[in-house]
DRENKOLSE-989456 format. One record per residue (C-alpha): residue in three letters; x, z, y. Coordinates in nm, 2 decimals. Layout:
BEGIN
ALA,X,Z,Y
...
! end
This chain:
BEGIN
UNK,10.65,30.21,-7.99
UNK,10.92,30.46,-7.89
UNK,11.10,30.40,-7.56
UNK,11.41,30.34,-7.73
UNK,11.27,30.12,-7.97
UNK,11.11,29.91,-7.65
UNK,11.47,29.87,-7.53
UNK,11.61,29.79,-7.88
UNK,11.31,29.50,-7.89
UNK,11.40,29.38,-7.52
UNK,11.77,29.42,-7.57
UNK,11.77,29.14,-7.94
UNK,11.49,28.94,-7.77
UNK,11.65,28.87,-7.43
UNK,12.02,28.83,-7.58
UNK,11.93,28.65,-7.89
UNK,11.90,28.31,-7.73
UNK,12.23,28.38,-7.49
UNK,12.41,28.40,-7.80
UNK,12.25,28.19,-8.04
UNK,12.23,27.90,-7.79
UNK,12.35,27.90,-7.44
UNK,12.63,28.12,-7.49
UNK,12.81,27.91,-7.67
UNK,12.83,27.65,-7.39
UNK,13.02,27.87,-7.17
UNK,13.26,27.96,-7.40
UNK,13.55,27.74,-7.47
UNK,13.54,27.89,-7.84
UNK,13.42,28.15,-8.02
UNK,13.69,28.37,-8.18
UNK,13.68,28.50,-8.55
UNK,13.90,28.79,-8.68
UNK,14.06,28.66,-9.03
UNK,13.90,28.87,-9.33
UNK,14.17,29.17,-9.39
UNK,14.01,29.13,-9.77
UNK,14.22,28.79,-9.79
UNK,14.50,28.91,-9.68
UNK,14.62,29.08,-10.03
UNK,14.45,28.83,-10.27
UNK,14.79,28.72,-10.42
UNK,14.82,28.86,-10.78
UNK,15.16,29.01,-10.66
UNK,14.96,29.18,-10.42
UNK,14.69,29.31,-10.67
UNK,14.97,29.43,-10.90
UNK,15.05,29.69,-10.60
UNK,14.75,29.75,-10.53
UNK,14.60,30.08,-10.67
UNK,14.24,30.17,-10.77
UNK,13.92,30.01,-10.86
UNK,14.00,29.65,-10.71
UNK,13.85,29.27,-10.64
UNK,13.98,29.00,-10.78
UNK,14.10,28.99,-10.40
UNK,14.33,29.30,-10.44
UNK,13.99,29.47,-10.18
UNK,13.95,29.85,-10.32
UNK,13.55,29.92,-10.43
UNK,13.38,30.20,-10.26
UNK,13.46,30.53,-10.42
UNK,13.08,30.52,-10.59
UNK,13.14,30.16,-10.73
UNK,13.14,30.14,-11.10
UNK,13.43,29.93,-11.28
UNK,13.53,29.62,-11.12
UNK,13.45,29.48,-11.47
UNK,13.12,29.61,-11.47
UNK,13.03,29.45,-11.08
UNK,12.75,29.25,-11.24
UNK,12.47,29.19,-11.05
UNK,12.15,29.00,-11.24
UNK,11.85,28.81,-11.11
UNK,11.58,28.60,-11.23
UNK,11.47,28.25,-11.22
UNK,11.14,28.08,-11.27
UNK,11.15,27.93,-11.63
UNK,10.88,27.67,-11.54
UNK,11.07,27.55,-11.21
UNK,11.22,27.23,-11.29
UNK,11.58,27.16,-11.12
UNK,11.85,26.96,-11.08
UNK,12.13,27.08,-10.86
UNK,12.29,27.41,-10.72
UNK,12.37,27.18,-10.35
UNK,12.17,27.16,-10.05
UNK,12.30,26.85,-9.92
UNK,12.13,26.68,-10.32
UNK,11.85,26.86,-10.28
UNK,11.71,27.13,-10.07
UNK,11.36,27.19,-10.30
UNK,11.51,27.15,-10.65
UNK,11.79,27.37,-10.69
UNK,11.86,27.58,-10.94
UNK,11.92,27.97,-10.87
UNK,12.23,28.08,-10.74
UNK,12.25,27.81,-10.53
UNK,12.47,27.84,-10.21
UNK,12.76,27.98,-10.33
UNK,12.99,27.72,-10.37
UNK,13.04,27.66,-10.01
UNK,13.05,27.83,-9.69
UNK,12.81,27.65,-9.36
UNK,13.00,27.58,-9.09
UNK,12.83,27.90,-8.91
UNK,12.64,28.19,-9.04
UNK,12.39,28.43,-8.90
UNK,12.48,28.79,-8.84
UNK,12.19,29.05,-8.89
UNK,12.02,29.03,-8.56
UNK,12.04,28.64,-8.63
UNK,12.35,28.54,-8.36
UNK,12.55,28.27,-8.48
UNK,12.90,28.37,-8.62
UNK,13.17,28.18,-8.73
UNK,13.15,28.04,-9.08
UNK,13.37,27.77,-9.26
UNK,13.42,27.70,-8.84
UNK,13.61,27.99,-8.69
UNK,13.54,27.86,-8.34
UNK,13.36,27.55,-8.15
UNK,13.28,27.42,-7.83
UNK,13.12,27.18,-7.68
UNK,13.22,26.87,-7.40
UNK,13.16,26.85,-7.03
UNK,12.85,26.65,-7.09
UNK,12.70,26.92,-7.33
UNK,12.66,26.65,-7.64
UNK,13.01,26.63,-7.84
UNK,13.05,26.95,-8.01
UNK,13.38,26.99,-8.16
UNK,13.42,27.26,-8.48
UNK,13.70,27.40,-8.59
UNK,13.75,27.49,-8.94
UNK,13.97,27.78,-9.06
UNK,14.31,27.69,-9.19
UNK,14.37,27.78,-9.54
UNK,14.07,27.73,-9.70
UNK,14.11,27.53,-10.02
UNK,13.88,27.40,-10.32
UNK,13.87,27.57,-10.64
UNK,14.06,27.28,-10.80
UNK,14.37,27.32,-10.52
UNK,14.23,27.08,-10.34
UNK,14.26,27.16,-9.93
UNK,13.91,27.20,-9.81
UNK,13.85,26.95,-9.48
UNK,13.67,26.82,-9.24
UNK,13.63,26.53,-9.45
UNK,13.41,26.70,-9.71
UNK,13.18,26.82,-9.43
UNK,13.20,26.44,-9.27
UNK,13.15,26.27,-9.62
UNK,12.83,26.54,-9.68
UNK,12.64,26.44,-9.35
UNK,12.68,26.05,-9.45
UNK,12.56,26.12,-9.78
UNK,12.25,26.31,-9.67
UNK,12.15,26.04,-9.41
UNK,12.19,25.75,-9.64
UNK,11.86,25.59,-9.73
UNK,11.97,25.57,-10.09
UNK,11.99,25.93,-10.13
UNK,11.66,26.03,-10.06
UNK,11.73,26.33,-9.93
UNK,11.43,26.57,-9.93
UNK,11.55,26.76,-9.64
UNK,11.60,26.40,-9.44
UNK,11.29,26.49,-9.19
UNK,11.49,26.74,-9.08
UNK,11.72,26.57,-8.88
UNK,11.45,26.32,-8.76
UNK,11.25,26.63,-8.66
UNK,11.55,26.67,-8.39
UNK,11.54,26.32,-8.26
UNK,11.48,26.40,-7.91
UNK,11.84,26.57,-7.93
UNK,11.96,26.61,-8.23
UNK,12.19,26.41,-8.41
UNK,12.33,26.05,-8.29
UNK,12.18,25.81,-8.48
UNK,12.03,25.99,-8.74
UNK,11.71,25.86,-8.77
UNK,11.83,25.51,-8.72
UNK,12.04,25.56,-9.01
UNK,11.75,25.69,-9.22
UNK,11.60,25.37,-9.16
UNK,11.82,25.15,-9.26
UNK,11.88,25.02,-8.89
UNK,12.23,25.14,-8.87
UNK,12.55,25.23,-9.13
UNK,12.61,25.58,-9.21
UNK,12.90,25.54,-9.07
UNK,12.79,25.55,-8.76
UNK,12.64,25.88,-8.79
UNK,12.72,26.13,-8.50
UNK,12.93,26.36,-8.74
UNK,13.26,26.25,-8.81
UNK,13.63,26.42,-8.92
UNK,13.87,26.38,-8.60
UNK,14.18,26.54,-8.85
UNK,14.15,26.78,-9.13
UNK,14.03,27.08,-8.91
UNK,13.83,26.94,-8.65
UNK,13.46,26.82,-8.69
UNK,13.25,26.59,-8.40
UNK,12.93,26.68,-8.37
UNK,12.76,26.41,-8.11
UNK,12.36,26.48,-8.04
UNK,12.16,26.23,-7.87
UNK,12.08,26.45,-7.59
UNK,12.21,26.78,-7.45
UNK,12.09,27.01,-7.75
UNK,12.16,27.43,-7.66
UNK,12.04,27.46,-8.06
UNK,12.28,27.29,-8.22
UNK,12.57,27.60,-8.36
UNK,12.25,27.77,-8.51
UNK,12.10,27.46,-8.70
UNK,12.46,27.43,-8.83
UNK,12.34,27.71,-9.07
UNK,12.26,27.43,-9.28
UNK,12.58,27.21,-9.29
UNK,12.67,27.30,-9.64
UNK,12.96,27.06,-9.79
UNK,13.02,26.90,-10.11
UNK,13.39,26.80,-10.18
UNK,13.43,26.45,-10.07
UNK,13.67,26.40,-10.39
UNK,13.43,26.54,-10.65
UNK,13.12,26.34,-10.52
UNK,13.34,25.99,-10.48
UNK,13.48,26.09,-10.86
UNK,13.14,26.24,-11.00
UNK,12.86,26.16,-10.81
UNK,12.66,26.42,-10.61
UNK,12.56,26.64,-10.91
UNK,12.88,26.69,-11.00
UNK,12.82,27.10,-10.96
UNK,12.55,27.08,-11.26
UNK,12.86,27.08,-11.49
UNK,13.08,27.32,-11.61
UNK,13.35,27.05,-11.68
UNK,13.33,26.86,-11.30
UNK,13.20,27.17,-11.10
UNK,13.43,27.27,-10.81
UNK,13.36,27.56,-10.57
UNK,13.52,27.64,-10.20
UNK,13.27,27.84,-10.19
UNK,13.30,28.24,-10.32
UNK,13.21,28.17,-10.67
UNK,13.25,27.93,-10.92
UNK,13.02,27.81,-11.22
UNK,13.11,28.00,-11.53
UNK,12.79,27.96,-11.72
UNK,12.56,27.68,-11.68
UNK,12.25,27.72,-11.97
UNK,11.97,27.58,-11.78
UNK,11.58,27.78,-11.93
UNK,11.80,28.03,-12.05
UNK,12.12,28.17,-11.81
UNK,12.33,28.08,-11.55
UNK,12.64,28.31,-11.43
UNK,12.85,28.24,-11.17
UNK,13.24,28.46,-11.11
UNK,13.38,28.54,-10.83
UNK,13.63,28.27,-10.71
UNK,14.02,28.33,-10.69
UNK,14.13,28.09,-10.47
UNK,13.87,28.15,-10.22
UNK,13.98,28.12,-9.83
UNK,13.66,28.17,-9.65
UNK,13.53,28.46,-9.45
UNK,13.29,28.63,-9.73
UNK,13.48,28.72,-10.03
UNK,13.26,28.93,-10.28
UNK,13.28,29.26,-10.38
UNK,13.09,29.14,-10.71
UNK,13.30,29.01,-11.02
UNK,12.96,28.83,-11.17
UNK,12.60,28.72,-11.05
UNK,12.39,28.59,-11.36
UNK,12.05,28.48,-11.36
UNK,11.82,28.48,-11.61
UNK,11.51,28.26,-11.64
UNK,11.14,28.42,-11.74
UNK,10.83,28.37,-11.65
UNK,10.73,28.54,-11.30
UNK,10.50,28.75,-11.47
UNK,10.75,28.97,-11.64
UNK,10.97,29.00,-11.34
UNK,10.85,29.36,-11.24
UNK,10.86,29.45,-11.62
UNK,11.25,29.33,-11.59
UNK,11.28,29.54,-11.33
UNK,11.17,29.86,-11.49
UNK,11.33,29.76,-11.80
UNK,11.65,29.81,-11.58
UNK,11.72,29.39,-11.68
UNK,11.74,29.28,-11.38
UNK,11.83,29.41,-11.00
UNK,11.58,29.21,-10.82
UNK,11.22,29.11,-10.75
UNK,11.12,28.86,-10.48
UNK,10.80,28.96,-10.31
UNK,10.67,28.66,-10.43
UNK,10.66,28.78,-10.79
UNK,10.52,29.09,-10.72
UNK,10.14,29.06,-10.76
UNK,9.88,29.32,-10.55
UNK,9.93,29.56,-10.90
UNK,10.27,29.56,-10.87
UNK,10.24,29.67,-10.52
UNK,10.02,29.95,-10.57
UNK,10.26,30.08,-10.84
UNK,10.53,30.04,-10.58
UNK,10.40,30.23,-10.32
UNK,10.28,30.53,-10.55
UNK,10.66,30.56,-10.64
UNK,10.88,30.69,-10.40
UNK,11.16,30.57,-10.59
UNK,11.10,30.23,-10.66
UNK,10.91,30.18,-10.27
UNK,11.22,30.32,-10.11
UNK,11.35,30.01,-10.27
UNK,11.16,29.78,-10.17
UNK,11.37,29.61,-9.87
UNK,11.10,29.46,-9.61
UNK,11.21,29.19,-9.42
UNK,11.15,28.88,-9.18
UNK,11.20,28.62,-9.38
UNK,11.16,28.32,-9.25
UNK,10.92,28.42,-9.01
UNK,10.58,28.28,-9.14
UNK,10.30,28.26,-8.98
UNK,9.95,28.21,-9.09
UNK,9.71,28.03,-8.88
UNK,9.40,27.79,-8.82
UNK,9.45,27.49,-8.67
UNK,9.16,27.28,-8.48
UNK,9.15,26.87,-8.40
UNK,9.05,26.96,-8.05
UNK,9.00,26.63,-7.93
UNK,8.65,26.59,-8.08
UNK,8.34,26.84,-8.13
UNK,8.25,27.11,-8.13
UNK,8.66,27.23,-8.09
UNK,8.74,26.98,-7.82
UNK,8.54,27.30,-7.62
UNK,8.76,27.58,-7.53
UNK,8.50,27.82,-7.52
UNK,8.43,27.74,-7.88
UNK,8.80,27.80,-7.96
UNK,8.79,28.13,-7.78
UNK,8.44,28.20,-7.98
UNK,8.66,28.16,-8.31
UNK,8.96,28.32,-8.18
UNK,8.79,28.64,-8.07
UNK,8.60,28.66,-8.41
UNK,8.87,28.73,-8.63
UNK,8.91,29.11,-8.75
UNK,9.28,29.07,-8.81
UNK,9.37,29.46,-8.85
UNK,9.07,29.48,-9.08
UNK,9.21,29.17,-9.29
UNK,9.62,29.26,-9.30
UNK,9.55,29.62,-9.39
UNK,9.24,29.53,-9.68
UNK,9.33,29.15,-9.78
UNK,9.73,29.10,-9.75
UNK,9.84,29.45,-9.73
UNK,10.06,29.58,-9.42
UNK,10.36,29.61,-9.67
UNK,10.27,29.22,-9.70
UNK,10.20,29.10,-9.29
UNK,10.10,29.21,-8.99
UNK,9.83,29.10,-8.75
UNK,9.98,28.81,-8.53
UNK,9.83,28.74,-8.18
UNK,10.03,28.41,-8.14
UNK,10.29,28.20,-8.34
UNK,10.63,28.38,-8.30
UNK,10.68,28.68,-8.51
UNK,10.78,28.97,-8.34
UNK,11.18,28.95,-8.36
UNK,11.22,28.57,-8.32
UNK,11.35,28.46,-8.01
UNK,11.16,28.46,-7.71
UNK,10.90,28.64,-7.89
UNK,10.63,28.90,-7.78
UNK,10.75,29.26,-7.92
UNK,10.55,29.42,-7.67
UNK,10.24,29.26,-7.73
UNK,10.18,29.09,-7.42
UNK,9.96,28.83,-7.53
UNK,9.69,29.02,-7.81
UNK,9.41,29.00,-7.52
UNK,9.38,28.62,-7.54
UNK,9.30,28.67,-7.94
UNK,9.17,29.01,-8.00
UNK,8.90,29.08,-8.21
UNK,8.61,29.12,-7.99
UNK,8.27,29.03,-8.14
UNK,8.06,29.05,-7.79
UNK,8.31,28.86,-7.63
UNK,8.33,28.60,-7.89
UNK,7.97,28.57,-7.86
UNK,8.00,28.55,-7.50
UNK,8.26,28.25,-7.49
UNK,7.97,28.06,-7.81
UNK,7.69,28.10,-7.57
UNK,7.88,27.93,-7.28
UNK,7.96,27.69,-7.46
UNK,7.56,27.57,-7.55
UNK,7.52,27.81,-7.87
UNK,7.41,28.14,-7.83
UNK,7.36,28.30,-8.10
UNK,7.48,28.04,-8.38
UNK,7.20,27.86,-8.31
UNK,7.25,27.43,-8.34
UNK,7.62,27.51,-8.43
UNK,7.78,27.23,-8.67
UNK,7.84,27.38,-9.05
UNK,8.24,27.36,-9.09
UNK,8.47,27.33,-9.38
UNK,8.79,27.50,-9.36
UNK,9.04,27.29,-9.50
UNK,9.31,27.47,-9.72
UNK,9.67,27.33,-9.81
UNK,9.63,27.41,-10.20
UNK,9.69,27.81,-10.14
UNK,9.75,28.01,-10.41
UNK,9.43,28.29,-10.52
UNK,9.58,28.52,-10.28
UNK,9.63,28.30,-10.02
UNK,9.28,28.18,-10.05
UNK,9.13,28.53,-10.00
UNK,9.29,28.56,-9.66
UNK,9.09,28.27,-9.54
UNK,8.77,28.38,-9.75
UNK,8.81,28.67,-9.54
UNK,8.91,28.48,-9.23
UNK,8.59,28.24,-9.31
UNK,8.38,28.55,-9.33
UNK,8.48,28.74,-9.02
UNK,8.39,28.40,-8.82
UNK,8.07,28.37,-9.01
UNK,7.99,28.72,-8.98
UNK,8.04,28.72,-8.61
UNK,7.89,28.41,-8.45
UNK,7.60,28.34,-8.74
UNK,7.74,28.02,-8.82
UNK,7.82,27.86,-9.15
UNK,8.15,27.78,-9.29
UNK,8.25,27.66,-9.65
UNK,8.60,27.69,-9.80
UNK,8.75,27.33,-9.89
UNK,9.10,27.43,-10.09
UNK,9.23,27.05,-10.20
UNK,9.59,26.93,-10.28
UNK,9.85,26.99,-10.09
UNK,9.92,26.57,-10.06
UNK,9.55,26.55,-9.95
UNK,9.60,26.83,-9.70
UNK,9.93,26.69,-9.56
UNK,9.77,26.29,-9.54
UNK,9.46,26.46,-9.37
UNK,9.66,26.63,-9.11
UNK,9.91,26.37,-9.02
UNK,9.66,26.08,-8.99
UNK,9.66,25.96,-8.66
UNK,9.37,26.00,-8.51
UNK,9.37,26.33,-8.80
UNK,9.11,26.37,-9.04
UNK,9.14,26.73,-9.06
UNK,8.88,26.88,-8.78
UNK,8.92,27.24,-8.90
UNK,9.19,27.40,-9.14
UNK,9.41,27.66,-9.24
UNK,9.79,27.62,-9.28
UNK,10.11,27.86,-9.25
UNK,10.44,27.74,-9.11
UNK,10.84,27.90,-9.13
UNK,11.09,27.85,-8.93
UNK,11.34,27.53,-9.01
UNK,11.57,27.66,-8.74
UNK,11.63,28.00,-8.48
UNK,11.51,27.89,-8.19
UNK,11.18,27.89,-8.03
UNK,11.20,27.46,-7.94
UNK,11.15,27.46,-8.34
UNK,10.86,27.68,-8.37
UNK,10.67,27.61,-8.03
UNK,10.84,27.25,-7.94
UNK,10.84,27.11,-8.29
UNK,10.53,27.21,-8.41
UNK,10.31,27.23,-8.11
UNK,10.41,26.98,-7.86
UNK,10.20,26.64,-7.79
UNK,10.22,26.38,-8.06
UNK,10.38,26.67,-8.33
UNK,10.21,26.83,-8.59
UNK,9.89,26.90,-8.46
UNK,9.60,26.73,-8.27
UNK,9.60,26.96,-7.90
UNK,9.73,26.89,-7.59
UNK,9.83,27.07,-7.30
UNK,10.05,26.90,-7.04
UNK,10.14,27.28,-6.90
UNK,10.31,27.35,-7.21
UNK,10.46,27.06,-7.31
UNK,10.70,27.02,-6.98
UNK,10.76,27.38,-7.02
UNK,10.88,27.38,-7.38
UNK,11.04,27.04,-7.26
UNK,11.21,27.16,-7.03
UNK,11.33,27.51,-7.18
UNK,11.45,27.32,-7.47
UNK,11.73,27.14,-7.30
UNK,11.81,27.40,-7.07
UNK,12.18,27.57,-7.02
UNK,12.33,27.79,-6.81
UNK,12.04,28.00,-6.73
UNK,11.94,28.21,-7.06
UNK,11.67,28.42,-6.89
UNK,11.48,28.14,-6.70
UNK,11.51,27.98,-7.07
UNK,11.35,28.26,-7.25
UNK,11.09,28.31,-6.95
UNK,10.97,27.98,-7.01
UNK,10.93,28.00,-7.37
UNK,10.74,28.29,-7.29
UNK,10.50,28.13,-7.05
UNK,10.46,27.86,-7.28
UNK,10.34,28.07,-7.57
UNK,10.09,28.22,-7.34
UNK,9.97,27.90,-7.24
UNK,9.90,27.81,-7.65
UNK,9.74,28.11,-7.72
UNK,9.51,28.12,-7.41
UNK,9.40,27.76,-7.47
UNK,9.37,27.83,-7.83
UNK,9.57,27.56,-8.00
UNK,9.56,27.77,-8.27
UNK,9.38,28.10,-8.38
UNK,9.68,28.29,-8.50
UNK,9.60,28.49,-8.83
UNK,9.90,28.69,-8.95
UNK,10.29,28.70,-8.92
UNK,10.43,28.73,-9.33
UNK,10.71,29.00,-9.39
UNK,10.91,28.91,-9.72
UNK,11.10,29.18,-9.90
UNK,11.31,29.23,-10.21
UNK,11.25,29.53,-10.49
UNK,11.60,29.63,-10.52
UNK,11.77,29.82,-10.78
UNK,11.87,30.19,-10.65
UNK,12.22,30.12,-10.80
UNK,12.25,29.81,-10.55
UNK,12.42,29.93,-10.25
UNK,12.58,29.73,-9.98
UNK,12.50,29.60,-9.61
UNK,12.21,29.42,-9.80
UNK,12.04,29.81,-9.66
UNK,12.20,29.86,-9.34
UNK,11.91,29.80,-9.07
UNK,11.96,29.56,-8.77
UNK,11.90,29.64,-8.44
UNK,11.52,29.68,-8.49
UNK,11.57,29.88,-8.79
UNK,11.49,29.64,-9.04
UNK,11.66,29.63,-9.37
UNK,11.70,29.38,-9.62
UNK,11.82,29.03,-9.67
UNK,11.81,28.87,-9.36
UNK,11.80,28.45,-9.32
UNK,12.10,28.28,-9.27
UNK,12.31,28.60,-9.33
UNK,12.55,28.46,-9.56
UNK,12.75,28.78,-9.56
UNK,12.56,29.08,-9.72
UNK,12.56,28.89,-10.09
UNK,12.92,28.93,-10.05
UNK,12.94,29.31,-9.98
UNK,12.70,29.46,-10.20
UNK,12.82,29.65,-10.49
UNK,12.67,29.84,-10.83
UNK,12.71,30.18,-10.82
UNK,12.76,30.43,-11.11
! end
């Protein structure tokens, strides 16, 4: 790595969490500049207005083609079945083009800091558990209605009442030890949602009360969309999935709504918010995966997500310097792939067996041959390079570098030299996919390869999987699982998952009270990140986990698809990037 690209690295991974979470403590709000786009959106306005022009009266770049012709098309999964375009109804069942009719109260900027959404500013009480948002004036449902904090206040009762069923309800609940008041009581059926911890002090001011100091909090706001408080008490919550009831703050509204076949979605007049679209028209259309690429070179469609492109695809990609310019690599939602041990019983309750394993992993070998690099690269512990607190300099590989001696060293210590009288193992597999599966056929082999031992690949059913690892004591000794962020902030991806009594059967009482108390930290951003740091280092040198691969995503773009959507961040990546609500709003097609 360069020496200015070790400062760029140093610079987003020690001022990520000051801004993303800490920051915003200090600060008695955060300021947000109006969007200049809104301020000719009257049709008087437009009628001045010369040139190629949104809806907005906003003039197109000088290579746009036709505002009429600003149609940009993707493609859905015909065999997905769906029911709704809204997170708050369901987070796993929506149908494409889903998001766009309503703003979050914050959004992500590329190098992932929180930024002012639907909230134009926040801040939070003396005792560091009332958080108070602020909405922007002005904004107003499709139907005239004004938007308020009563939609976002009506949303949060829906999504925590037992009725509902929410399928993103855990998610919450996975924040009890500070997130928000009461939800998991509520979810239970202990308590009314009305005495959920969200609540609409006037029409532009929303209470956010956690049950402990919680830093995180703005950022897991990404996912405080809003339905319309009228709509949902008129029409129920799926009151989107029809053209007749559907009702959009949001910068588009439904205009086609043909489920198997086509959905198109227009940009919305009376929008207010602070991402109003250079796009006139985003249709999808539905196919089956397998002729997604063919789309593409048919010129049908203007996307491909990497999870439609198969390992031909890919070759064909990178032989063209066209189409692999294209191809926009990005984080995603920072996967990582790993193995996972129940380490309170033989043979992994030894640490030199877990150092055996971890050492005997050829992870260069099995990125660059099994996943492709334009696919992963080699991870050395569980936060990708880029996520906060994270190691870009590659501080911890020692602890989990492929060293066949050394593994070998670490198996005889532990009262198996060679292999010999070492336990046959299955590794368990969460129902992966054929290409999923060859990573840990390769994984499998490396280990076997290495320390003469046998071990079998066992790839059952997800629910199996799931009910095997969360059985308390587990009945999952050995296995293979990946995990994504659910929010930016390393108490998610270290605290959540890997902390006593979470996810997985290890326990280190080092790293627990450092994640502890990192994770309620404020005021001291370095000494916040250090600790996270330490912490990591702690999980990789006791092997809670043998880390196997950090996932990139990426998008096969059109060349005619220009916008921010290929402006790098401040590590040079390009591409969509999570929770950046704004680059669908600022890309254009080009002549």
């Amino acid at each position: 790595m360069t020496t200015q690209a070790v400062r760029r690295s140093r610079m987003f991974t020690y001022g990520l969490p000051l801004i993303l979470l800490l920051g915003l403590l200090l600060q008695a709000c955060v300021p947000a500049a109006a969007p200049a786009a809104q301020e000719s959106a009257s049709e008087e306005a437009m009628e001045e207005t010369a040139g190629n022009v949104t809806v907005y009266g906003t003039e197109l770049p000088a290579d746009a083609k036709p505002y009429d012709e600003q149609v940009y098309r993707v493609a859905a999964d015909i065999n997905q079945s769906s029911s709704t375009f809204d997170f708050p109804v369901a987070v796993y069942n929506r149908y494409c083009l889903a998001d766009h009719f309503q703003d979050t109260l914050v959004s992500l900027d590329k190098d992932f800091n929180v930024i002012p959404g639907a909230a134009e500013s926040w801040e939070v009480s003396e005792n560091g558990k009332v958080w108070s948002f602020h909405l922007r004036p002005g904004q107003v449902w499709s139907d005239g209605t004004p938007l308020t904090a009563y939609d976002y206040e009506a949303t949060f009762r829906l999504t925590a009442t037992p009725e509902h069923g929410w399928d993103f309800s855990w998610f919450y609940s996975f924040l009890a030890d500070g997130g928000i008041k009461n939800w998991s009581k509520i979810i239970a059926g202990e308590l009314p949602p009305e005495e959920l911890g969200v609540r609409a002090v006037d029409d532009l001011t929303l209470e956010v009360e956690t049950e402990d100091v919680f830093p995180p909090l703005p950022g897991v706001m990404k996912f405080a969309f809003t339905l319309q408080k009228k709509a949902l008490e008129e029409h129920g919550p799926y009151y989107n999935s029809s053209l007749e009831t559907s009702v959009s703050s949001g910068p588009f509204v439904l205009a086609e709504f043909d489920p198997g076949n086509k959905i198109a979605i227009e940009a919305n007049p009376t929008y207010k918010g602070f991402r109003p679209p250079l796009l006139k028209r985003i249709e999808c259309i539905f196919m089956d995966p397998s002729t997604f690429f063919a789309a593409y070179q048919n010129g049908d469609i203007d996307k491909v997500p990497y999870g439609a492109l198969t390992p031909a695809d890919f070759e064909l990609i990178l032989a063209d310097q066209e189409m692999a310019s294209n191809y926009l690599r990005h984080f995603g939602d920072f996967r990582t792939d790993y193995l996972l041990f129940d380490t309170f019983t033989e043979p992994f309750s030894n640490l030199d067996v877990r150092k055996a394993f971890a050492h005997a992993v050829d992870r260069e070998n099995i990125v660059a041959s099994v996943y492709g690099e334009i696919k992963a690269m080699p991870a050395y512990s569980m936060l990708m390079p880029g996520y906060p607190s994270s190691d870009t300099e590659g501080n911890l590989r020692e602890y989990q570098n492929f060293d066949c001696d050394l593994a070998n060293e670490h198996l005889a210590a532990a009262g198996y030299a060679g292999g010999e009288g070492f336990p046959d193992q299955v590794m368990m597999l969460r129902g992966e996919a054929p290409a999923m599966s060859a990573v840990y056929q390769a994984v499998a082999a490396s280990i076997s390869e290495c320390l003469n031992i046998n071990i079998e690949i066992s790839n059952v059913d997800r629910k199996v999987y799931m009910d095997a690892l969360n059985a308390k004591p587990t009945q999952l000794t050995f296995g293979a699982v990946d995990y994504g962020m659910d929010f930016l902030d390393p108490a998610n991806l270290l605290g959540n998952v890997w902390k006593s009594g979470g996810r997985h059967s290890w326990i280190n009482d080092e790293f627990d009270t450092l994640v502890t108390e990192a994770a309620g930290m404020v005021g001291n951003p370095e000494l916040r990140d250090q600790m996270f740091r330490d912490a990591e280092r702690v999980l990789v040198d006791d092997v809670g986990g043998i880390f196997i691969a950090h996932r990139w995503a990426g998008d096969l773009m059109q060349t005619w698809v220009q916008g921010t959507v290929r402006d790098p961040d401040s590590q040079g990546i390009t591409g969509w990037h999570w929770g950046n609500d704004q680059d669908i709003s600022l890309i254009y097609i080009t002549e």
